[in-house]
C-alpha positions as CSV (number, residue, x, y, z in Angstrom):
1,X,0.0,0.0,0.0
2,X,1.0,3.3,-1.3
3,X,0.7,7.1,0.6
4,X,-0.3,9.5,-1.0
5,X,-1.0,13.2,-0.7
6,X,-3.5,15.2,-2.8
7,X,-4.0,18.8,-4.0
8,X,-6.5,20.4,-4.9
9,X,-6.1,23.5,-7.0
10,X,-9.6,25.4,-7.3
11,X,-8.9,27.2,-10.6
12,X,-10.9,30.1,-12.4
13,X,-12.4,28.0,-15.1
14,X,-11.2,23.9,-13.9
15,X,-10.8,22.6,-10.1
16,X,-8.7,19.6,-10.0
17,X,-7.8,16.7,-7.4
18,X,-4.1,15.5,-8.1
19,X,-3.0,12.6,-5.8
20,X,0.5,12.3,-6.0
21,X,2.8,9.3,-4.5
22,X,5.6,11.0,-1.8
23,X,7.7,10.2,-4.7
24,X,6.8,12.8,-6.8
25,X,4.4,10.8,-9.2
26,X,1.1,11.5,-10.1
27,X,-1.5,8.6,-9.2
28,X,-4.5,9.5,-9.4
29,X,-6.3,13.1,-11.3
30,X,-9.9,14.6,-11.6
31,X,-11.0,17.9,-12.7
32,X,-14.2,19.8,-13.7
33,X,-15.3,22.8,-15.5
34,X,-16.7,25.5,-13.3
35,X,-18.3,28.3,-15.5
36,X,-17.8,32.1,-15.7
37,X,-20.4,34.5,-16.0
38,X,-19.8,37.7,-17.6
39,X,-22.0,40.7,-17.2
40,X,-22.1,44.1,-20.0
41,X,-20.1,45.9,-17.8
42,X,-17.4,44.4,-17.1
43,X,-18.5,41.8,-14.3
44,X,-17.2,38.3,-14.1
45,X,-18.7,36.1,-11.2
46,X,-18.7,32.3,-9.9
47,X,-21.4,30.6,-8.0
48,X,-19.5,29.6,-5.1
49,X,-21.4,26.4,-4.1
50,X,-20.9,25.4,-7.5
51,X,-17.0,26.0,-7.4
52,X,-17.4,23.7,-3.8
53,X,-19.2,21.2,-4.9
54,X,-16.9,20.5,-8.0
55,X,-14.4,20.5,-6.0
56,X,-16.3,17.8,-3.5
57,X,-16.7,15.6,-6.9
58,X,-13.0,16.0,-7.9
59,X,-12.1,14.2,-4.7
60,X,-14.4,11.8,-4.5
61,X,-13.5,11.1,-7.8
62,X,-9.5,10.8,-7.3
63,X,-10.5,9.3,-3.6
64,X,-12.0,5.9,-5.6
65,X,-9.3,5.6,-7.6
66,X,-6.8,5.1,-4.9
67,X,-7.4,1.3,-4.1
68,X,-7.0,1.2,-0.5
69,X,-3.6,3.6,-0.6
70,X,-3.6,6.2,2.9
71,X,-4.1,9.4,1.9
72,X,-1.8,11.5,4.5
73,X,-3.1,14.7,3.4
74,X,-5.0,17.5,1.5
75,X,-3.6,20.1,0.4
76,X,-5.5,23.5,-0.8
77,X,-4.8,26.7,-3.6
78,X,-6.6,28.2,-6.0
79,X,-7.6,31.9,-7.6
80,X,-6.7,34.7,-5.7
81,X,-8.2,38.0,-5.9
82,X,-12.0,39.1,-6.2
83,X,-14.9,39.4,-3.4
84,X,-16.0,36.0,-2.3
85,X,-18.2,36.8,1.0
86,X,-20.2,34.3,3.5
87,X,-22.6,35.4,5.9
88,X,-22.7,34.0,9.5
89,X,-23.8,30.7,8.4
90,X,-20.8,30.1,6.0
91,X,-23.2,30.7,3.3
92,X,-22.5,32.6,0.6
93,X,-24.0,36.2,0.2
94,X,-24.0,36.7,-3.5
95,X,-21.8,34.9,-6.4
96,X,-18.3,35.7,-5.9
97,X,-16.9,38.8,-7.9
98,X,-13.9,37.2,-9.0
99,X,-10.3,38.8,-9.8
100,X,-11.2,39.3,-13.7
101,X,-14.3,41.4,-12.7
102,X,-14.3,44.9,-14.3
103,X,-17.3,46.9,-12.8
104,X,-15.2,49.1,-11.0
105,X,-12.9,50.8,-13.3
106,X,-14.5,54.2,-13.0
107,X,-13.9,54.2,-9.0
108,X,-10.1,52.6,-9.5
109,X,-9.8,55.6,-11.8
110,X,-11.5,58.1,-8.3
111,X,-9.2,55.9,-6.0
112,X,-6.0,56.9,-7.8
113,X,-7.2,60.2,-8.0
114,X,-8.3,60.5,-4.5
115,X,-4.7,59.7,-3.5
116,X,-5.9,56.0,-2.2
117,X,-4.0,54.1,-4.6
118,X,-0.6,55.3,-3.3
119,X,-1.7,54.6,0.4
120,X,-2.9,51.0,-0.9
121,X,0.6,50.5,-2.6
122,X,2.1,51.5,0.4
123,X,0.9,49.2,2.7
124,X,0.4,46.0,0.7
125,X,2.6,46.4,-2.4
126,X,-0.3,46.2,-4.4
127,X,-1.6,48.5,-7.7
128,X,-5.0,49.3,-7.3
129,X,-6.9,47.6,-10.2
130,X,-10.7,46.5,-10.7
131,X,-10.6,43.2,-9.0
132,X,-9.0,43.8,-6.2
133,X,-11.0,43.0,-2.5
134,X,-10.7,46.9,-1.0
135,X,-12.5,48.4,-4.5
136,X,-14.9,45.5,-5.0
137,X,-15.9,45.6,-1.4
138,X,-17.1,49.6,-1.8
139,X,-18.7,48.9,-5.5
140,X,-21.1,46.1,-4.2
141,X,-21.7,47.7,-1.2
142,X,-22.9,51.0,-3.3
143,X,-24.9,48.7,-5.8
144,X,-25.8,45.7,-3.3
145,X,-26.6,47.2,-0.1
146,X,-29.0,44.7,1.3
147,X,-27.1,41.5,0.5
148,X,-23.5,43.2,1.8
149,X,-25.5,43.5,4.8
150,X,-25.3,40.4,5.5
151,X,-21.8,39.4,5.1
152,X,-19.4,38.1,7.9
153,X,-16.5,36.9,6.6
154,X,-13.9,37.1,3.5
155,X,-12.7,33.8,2.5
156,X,-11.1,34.0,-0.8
157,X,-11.4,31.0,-3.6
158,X,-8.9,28.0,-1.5
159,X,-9.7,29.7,1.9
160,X,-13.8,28.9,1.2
161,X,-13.0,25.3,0.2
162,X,-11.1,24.7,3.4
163,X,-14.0,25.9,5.1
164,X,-16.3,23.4,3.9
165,X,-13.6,20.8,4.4
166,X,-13.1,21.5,8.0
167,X,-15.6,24.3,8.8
168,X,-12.4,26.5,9.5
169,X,-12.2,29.9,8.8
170,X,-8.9,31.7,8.0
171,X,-6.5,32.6,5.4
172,X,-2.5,32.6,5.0
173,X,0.1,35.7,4.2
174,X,-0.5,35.4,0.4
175,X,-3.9,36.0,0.2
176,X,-4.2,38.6,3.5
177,X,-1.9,40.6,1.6
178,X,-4.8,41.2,-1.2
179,X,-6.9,43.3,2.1
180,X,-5.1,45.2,4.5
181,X,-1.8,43.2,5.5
182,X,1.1,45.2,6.0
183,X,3.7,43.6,4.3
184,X,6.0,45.5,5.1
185,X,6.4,44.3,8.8
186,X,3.7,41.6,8.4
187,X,2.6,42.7,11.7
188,X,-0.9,42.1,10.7
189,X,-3.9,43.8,9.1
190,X,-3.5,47.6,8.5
191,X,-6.1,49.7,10.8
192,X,-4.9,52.7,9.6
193,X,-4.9,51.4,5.8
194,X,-8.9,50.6,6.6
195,X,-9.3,54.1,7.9
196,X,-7.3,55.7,5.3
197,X,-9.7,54.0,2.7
198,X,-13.2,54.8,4.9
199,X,-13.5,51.2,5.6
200,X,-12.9,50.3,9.2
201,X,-15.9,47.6,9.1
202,X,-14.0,45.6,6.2
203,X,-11.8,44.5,9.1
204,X,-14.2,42.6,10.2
205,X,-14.6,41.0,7.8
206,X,-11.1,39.7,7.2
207,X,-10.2,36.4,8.9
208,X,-7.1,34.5,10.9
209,X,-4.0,34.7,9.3
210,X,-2.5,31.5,9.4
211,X,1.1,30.2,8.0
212,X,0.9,28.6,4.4
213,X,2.5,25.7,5.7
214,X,1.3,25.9,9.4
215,X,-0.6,22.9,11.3
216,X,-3.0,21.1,9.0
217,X,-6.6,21.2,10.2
218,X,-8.6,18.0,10.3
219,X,-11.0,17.1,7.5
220,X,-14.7,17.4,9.2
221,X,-17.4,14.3,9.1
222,X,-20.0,16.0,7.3
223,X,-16.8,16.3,4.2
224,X,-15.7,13.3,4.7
225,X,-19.5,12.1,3.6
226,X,-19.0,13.9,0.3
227,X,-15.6,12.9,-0.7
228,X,-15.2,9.5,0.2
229,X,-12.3,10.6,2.3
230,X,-11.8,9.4,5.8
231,X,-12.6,12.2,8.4
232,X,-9.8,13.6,10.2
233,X,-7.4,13.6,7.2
234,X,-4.8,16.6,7.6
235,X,-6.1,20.0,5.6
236,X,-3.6,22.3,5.4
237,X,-3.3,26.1,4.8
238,X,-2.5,27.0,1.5
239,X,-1.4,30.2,-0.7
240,X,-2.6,31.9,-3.5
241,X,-2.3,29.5,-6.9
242,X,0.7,32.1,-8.5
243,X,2.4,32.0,-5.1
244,X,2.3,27.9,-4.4
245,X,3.6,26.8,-8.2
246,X,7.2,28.3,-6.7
247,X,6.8,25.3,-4.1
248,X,5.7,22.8,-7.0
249,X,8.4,23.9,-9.2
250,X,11.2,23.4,-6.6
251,X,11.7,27.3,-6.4
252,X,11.4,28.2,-2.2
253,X,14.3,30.5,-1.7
254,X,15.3,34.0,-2.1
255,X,16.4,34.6,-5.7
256,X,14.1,32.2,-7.7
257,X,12.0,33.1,-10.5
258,X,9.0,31.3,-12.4
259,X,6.9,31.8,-14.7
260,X,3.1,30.8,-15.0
261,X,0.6,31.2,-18.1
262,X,-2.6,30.5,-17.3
263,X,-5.7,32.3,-17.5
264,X,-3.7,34.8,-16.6
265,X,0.4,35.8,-17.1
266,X,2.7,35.6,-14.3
267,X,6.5,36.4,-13.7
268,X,7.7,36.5,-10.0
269,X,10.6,36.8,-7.9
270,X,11.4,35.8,-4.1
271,X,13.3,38.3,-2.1
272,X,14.4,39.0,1.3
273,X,12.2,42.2,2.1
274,X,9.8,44.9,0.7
275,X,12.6,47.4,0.2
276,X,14.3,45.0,-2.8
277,X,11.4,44.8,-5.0
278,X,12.4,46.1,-8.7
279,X,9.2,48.3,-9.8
280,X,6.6,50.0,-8.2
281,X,4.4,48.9,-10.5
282,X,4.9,45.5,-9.0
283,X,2.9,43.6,-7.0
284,X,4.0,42.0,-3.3
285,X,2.8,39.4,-1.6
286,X,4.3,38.2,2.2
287,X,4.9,34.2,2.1
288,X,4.8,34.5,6.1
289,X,8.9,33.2,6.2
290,X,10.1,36.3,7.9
291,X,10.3,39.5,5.9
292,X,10.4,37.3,2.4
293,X,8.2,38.9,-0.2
294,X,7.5,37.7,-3.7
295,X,7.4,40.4,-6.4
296,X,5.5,39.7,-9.1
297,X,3.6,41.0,-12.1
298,X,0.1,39.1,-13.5
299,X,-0.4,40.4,-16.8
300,X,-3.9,39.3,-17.7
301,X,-3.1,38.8,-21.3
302,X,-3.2,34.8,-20.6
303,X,-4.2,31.8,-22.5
304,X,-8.1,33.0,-22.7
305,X,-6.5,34.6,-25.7
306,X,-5.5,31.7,-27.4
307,X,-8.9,29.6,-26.6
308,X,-10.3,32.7,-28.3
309,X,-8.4,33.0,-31.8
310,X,-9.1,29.7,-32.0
311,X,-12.8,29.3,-32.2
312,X,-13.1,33.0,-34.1
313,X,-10.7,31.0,-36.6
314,X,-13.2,28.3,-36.5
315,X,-10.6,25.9,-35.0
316,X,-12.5,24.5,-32.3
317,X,-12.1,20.8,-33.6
318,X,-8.0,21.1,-34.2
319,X,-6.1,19.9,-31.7
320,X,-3.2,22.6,-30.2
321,X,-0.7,20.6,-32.1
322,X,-2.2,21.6,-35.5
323,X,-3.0,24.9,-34.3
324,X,0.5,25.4,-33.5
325,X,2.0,24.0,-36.8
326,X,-0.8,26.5,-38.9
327,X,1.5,29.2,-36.3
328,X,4.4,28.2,-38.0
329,X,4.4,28.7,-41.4
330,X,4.1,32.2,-40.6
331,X,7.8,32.4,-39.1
332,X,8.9,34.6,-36.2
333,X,7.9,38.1,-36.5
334,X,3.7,37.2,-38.0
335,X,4.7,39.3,-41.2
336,X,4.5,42.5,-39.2
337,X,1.0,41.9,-37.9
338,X,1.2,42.7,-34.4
339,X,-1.8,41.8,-32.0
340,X,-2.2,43.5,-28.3
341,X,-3.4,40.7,-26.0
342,X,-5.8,42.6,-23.7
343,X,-9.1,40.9,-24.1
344,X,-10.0,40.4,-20.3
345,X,-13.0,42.3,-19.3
346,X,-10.9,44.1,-16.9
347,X,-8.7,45.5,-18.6
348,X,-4.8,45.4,-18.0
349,X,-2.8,45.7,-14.6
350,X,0.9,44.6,-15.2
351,X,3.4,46.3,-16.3
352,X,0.9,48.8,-16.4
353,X,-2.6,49.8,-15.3
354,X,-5.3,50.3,-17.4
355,X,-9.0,49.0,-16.8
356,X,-9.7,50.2,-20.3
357,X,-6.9,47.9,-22.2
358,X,-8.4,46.4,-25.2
359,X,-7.6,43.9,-27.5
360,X,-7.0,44.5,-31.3
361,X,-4.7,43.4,-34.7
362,X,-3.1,45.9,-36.2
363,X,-0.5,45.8,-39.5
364,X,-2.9,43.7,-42.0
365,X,-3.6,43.7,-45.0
366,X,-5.2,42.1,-48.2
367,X,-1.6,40.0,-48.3
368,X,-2.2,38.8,-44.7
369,X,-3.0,35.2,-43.6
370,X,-4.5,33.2,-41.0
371,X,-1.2,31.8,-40.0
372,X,0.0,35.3,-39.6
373,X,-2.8,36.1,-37.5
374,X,-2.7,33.1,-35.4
375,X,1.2,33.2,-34.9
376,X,0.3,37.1,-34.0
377,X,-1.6,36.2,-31.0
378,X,1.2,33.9,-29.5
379,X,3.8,36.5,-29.2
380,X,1.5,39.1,-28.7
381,X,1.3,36.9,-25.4
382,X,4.9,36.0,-25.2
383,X,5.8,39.6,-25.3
384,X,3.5,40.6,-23.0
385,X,5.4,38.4,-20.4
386,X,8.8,39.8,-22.1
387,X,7.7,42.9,-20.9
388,X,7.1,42.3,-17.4
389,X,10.9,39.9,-17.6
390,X,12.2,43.2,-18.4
391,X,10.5,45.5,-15.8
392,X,11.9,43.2,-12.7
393,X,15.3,42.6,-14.3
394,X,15.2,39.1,-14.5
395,X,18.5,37.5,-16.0
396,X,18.5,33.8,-15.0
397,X,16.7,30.9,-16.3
398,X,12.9,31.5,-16.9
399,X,11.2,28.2,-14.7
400,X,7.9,28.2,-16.7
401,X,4.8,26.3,-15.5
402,X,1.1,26.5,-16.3
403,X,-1.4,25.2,-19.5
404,X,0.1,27.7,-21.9
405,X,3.5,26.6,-21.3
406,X,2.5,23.3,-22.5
407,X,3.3,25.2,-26.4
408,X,6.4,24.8,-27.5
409,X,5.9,27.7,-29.8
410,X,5.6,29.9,-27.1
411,X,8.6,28.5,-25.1
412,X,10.9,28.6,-28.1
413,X,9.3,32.8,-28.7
414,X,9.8,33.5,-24.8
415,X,13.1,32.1,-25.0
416,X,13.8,33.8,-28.6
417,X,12.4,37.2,-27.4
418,X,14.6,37.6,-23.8
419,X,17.7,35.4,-25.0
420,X,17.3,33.6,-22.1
421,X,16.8,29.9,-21.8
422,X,13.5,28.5,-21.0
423,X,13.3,25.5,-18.4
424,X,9.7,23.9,-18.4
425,X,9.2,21.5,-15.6
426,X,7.9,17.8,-17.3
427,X,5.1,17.1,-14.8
428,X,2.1,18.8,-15.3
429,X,-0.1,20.2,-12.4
430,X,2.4,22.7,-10.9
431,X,0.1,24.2,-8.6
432,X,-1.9,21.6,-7.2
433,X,2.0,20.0,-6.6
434,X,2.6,23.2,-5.0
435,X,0.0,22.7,-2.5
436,X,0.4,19.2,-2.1
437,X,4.3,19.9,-1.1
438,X,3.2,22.6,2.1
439,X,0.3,19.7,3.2
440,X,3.2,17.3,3.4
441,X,5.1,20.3,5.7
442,X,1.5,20.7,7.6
443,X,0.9,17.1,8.2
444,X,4.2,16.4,9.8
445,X,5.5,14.2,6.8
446,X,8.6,16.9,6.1
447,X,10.2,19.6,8.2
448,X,11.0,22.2,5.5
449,X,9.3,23.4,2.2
450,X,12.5,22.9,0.5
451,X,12.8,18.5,1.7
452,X,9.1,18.1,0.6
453,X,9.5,20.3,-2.8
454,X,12.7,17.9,-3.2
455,X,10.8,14.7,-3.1
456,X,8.0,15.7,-4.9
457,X,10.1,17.3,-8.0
458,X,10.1,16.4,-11.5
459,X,12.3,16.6,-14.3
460,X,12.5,19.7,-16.7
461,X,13.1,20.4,-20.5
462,X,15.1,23.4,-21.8
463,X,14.4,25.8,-24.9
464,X,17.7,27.6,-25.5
465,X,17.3,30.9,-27.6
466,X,18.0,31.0,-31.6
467,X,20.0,33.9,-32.0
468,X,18.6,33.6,-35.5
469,X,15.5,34.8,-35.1
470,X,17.1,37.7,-32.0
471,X,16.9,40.7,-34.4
472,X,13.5,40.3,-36.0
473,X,11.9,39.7,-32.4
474,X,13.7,42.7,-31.0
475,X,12.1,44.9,-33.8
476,X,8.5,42.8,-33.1
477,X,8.9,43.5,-29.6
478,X,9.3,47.1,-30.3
479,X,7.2,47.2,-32.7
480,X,4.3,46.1,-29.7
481,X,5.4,48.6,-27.6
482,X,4.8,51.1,-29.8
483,X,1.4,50.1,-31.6
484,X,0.0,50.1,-27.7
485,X,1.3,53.1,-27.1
486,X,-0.4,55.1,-30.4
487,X,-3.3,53.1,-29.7
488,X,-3.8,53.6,-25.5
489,X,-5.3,56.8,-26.4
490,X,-8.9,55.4,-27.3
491,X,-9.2,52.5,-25.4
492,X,-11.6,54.5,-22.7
493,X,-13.3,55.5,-26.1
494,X,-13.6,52.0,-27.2
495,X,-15.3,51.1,-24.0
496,X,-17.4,53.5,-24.1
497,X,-18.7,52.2,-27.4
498,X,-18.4,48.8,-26.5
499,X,-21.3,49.7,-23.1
500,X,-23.4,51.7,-25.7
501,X,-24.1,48.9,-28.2
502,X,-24.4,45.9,-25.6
């Protein structure tokens, strides 16, 4: 018999159940849509019940398909961002507002201008932008007066599923640092952050901040019922999904970099303390080791993109394989088509703020083809990571992890674009590794992150850079810079349209 230890990664559009052997290798896997819903202007909500009780399946689902092995643990992550509020019972309020939602892009606009934004960046590192707790918290409460009423607690996306696991309500570092944690001491939730903000009550509304790999919590009978998994199994804390794929990916100390695309981009860095981050335009989270921060930047220019291009191409029955070798014939470069990759509802937050950031093709012509406009959207994604590489000097390896990374055509343009070599880690299901790694650490099985990331690594390939294709991909990359630039100007016009005619 077998232990094993299972994540559970509660993503924006998937949850998944990974049971992996304390070896590293993946036994056992479930996962399940969970729909979006997207409103006129700008909103993008989840039914939170929904997101639970897919999650209950995924692990009743791996949980059979363990033949008698012990499961030693569960371990939690998932979305991070958005307003996902439970009333006294533990019952939801209203659907979550997730970290995509856009509604509030006129008062992120008043924040900013009100001076709020800086005193937001102070204390948690963060950029304002439209998804964020503080400025969907105010926007609902405006709109939604009579069901804000009712709310009692803030459990973000992993934090609500270990509630119904255990009936436990808290958070770790990673998340707390999207509310009022001061980072900068981690001394705890900023009252004079709330105040500054005119929102004393919303600290009451923020729970127990726990450490991501502190003492697991025991899986609850009523759970137990549902997912076929023997009460009194070790829960453990969590992070944030961006934060936890560093633990999956082996990358735990000060210095190490990774890379995630997903539904959203993601480059981050560990360091020692607030006051070595590389841009203010940056965004910080605490880990809860000390003074250790990770900087990081979450472009939302992620693989929605490519899931898009492909069904307005009428593609929807090609596999990504084909897809990719249609990309090809194009060659590096897409014949001078450029695409921007700002199709999220919410606009743009890394390297730069915008809620208005839209998405177009520009440099076409009658002598364009669909291979040049497929090809476009990849690096238009690539370079929007390239981007944020550059703004928090990142020289080493790029550690890349996530669905998107799965394309060899974008691993060979990230690695052609920054000259720097691409290592992509074999194993799939970086995150829900990540969080299996800190249950192991909360269940007693390991003392240190770094011993359980160690035995549950996996091997990695390498892209190295062509310098053939260097010069045309530094004038591409320019080239993107610049079309943004000229076209930045109307974006607010664009939406302005865009509300008009829905």
């Amino acid at each position: 018999m077998k232990e094993v230890i299972i994540g559970v990664d509660g993503g924006t559009t998937a949850v998944k159940a990974v049971a992996f052997t304390l070896d590293g290798e993946i036994y056992a896997t479930h996962h399940e849509s969970v729909p979006v819903n997207y409103g006129s202007s700008g909103e993008a909500e989840q039914d939170m019940t929904l997101i639970w009780e897919a999650v209950a399946s995924c692990l009743k689902s791996v949980a059979g398909q363990l033949d008698g092995h012990e499961i030693v643990g569960i371990g939690l992550t998932g979305q991070g961002d958005g307003l996902w509020l439970v009333d006294e019972h533990g019952d939801p309020v209203r659907p979550a507002a997730n970290w995509m939602d856009g509604r509030a892009g006129d008062r992120v606009a008043a924040w900013n201008a009100a001076g709020k934004g800086d005193k937001v960046l102070q204390t948690t590192g963060t950029s304002l932008f439209s998804g964020l707790f503080p400025v969907l918290l105010e926007e609902l409460q405006e709109a939604e007066p009579e069901a804000m009423a009712s709310a009692a607690t803030q459990l973000y996306c992993k934090d609500w599923l270990r509630f119904k696991l255990t009936g436990v309500k808290a958070t770790d570092y990673t998340e707390a640092s999207r509310t009022f944690l001061n980072v900068n001491d981690v001394s705890g939730y900023s009252v004079e952050l709330a105040e500054a903000l005119g929102h004393t009550e919303a600290l009451n509304l923020l729970p127990e901040v726990r450490h991501p790999a502190g003492a697991a919590v025991p899986l609850s009978a009523e759970a137990a019922e549902l997912t076929g998994i023997p009460a009194g199994t070790p829960v453990g804390i969590g992070m944030i999904d961006v934060a936890i794929t560093g633990a999956g990916l082996g990358a735990v100390e000060n210095g190490a970099t990774w890379l995630i695309l997903g539904t959203t981009g993601f480059v981050g860095t560990l360091l020692p303390a607030v006051a070595d981050r590389k841009s203010d335009l940056s965004m910080v989270l605490a880990t809860g080791n000390d003074t250790q921060v990770l900087e990081f930047m979450a472009p939302m220019t992620g693989t929605p993109n490519l899931d898009w291009i492909k069904r307005m191409l009428s593609l929807d029955s090609a596999d990504w394989s084909e897809i990719e070798t249609v990309a090809r014939k194009a060659g590096p470069g897409s014949h001078g088509v450029v695409y921007l990759p700002y199709a999220s509802p919410g606009g743009e937050r890394a390297p730069f703020l915008d809620p208005n950031a839209s998405a177009s093709w520009q440099g076409m012509s009658l002598t364009t083809e669909r291979e040049d406009i497929l090809r476009s959207v990849y690096e238009g994604v690539a370079f929007s990571l390239v981007e944020c590489i550059q703004t928090l000097e990142v020289e080493d390896d790029l550690l890349v992890s996530g669905g998107g990374f799965r394309s060899d055509l974008l691993c060979e343009i990230l690695a052609d674009a920054t000259g720097l070599t691409v290592v992509r880690q074999d194993a799939p299901e970086a995150g829900a590794r990540g969080a299996a790694v800190l249950a192991l650490v909360s269940a007693g099985r390991f003392v240190t992150v770094q011993d359980a990331a160690d035995a549950l690594g996996a091997t990695t390939e390498t892209f190295e850079p062509n310098p053939a294709n260097r010069d045309v991909y530094r004038a591409a990359y320019d080239l993107f810079l610049e079309t943004r630039a000229a076209l930045r100007p109307v974006w607010p016009a664009m939406r302005s349209v865009r509300k008009l005619t829905n």
